[in-house]
Steps between C-alpha positions, in 0.01 A plus 500: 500500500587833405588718767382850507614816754167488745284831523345366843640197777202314673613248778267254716514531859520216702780263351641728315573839683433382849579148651189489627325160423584299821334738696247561265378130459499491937300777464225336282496177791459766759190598342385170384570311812348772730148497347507100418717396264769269468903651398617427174789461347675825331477265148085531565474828623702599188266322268220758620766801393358717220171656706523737784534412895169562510382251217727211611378497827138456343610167420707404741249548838140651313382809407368564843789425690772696243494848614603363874732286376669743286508776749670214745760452208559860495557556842749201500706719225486790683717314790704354299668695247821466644442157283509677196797652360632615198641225227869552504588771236186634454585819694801548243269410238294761569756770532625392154147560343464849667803595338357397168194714589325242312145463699378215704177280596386276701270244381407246791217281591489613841201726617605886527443450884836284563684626215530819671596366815779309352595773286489765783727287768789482181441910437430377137148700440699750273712279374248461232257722289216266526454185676177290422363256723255224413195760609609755248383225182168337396707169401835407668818359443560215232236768321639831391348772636735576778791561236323705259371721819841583594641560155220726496605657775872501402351664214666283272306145299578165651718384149760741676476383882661197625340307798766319708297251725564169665189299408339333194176725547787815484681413137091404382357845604850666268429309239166547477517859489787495288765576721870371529452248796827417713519221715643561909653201616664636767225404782552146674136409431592574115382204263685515148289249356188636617582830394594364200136483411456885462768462240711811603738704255787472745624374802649704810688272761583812717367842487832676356408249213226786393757756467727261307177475224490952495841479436441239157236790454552833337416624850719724613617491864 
């Protein structure tokens, strides 16, 4: 494939900025088991990835039990961000892209509610010039209306964004709205072959990767 100086950089959250999934999948059996439920794995709570919170816990413990259950879950992240760092080189990645003054996105799956929190504890709210949650969209993540909302916003087209994520549902939103879909596989939880299924343009092993593929660019840093 191709590859083309980006007007726009989109990244995931969890996975891919933050190494946040551990927690994240105890937060889900906090919910789940305090209204009812039994814990699952982090392999099923995964498969329910793609709706918000809100929506998975719908299936998980009932419609009438899911608010609770996801307020319990957000309380447990609350007390314990400490859990939740930064992936390794992703502060130096971001310092690199400032410097390009090319603008970032967020795209996650995540509801705006705990996107903010996570994003406020790092001090990365204006890191980026629009960040879009899985409440800002009628459809989310494999579908593409996250990406083309924040190329809109980047005021630039999704055929000139690339959206570096960590998950299959991640390279299928990019593709299907026609952006340049890079694959993170820098998180522990990160499945090649899994991934492979999105069929992403490239492949990033560690964050300063993404700077290596601006400099085969015409980008100039």
């Amino acid at each position: 494939m191709a590859l083309s100086s980006p007007k726009g950089i989109l990244f995931d959250l969890d996975g891919t900025l933050i190494d946040s999934l551990s927690m994240t999948f105890d937060a889900f059996n906090h919910g789940v088991t305090r209204f009812g439920g039994m814990a699952l794995t982090p392999m099923e709570i995964s498969a329910h990835f793609g709706p918000g919170e809100d929506k998975i816990f719908e299936k998980l413990v009932g419609p009438e039990k899911a608010p609770a259950a996801y307020l319990a879950s957000i309380e447990y992240t609350n007390a314990n961000l400490h859990r939740v760092p930064l992936h390794d080189g992703i502060a130096e990645l971001l310092e690199n892209l400032r410097r390009t003054k090319i603008p970032l996105a967020i795209v996650t799956g995540r509801s705006w509610s705990t996107t903010e929190i996570l994003l406020k504890h790092h001090g990365l709210l204006g890191a980026f010039k629009t960040i879009i949650a899985n409440d800002h969209v009628p459809r989310p993540k494999p579908f593409p209306d996250g990406v083309k909302l924040a190329s809109d916003h980047l005021n630039t087209t999704p055929e000139h964004t690339w959206f570096i994520g960590d998950s299959p549902v991640d390279m299928l939103a990019a593709r299907s709205a026609g952006s340049l879909g890079i694959a993170a596989l820098w998180d522990v939880t990160a499945d090649r072959e899994r991934i492979a299924v999105g069929e992403p343009g490239f492949w990033a092993k560690e964050p300063r990767d993404i700077v290596g593929l601006l400099k085969e660019t015409s980008w100039e840093n």
